[in-house]
C-alpha positions as CSV (number, residue, x, y, z in Angstrom):
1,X,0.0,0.0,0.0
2,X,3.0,2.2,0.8
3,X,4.3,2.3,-2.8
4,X,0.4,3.3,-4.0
5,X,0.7,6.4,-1.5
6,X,2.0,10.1,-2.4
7,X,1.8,13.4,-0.4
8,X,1.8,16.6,-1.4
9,X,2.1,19.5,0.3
10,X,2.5,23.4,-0.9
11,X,1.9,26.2,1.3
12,X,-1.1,28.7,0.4
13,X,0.2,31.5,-1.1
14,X,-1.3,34.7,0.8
15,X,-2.7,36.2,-2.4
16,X,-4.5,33.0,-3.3
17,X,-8.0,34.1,-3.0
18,X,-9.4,30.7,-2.1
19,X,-10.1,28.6,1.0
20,X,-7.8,25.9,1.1
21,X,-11.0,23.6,1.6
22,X,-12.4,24.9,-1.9
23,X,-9.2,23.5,-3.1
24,X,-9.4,20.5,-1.3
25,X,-12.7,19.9,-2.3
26,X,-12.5,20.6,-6.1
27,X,-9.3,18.0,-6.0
28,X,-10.9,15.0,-4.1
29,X,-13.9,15.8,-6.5
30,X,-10.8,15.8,-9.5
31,X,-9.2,12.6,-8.9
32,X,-11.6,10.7,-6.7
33,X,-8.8,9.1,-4.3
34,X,-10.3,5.9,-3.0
35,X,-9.5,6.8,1.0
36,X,-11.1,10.2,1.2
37,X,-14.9,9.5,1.8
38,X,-16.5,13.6,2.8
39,X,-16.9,15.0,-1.1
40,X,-16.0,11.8,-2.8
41,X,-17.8,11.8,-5.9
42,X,-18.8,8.0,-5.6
43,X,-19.3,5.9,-2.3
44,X,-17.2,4.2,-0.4
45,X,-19.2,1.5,1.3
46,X,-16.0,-1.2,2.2
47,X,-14.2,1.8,3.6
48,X,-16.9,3.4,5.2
49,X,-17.8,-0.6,6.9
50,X,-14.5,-0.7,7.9
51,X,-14.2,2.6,9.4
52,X,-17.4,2.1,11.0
53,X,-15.6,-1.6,11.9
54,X,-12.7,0.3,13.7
55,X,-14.2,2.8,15.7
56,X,-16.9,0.5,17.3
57,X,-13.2,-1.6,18.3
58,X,-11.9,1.3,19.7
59,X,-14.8,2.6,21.9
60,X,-14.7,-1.0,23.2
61,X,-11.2,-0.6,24.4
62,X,-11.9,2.8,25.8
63,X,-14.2,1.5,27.5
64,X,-12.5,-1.5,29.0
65,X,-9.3,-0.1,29.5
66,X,-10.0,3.8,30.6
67,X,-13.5,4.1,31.7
């Protein structure tokens, strides 16, 4: 999965004249990367399970090892 993954970062230039969610949003809405899910232009219903799968594990452990 590593090899699949690139980042990118630039910083906003302060005559930009856009929100840098504006920008984010028109490029997830671009390219359609398959981990992004809020503005994805098509669903993402194994990563949303899985998500959903992961965060019901981890308010189990909270709640058997901090509460």
């Amino acid at each position: 999965m590593q090899a699949l993954l690139m980042l990118v970062c630039w910083p906003k230039p302060s005559d930009l004249g856009y929100l840098l969610e504006d920008v984010d949003k028109k490029m997830i809405k671009k390219w359609d990367p398959p981990i992004n899910i809020l503005h994805a232009p098509t669903e993402r219903k194994v990563l949303k399970g899985a998500r959903a799968v992961m965060a019901k594990g981890a308010r189990t452990w909270i709640s058997e090892n901090i509460a």
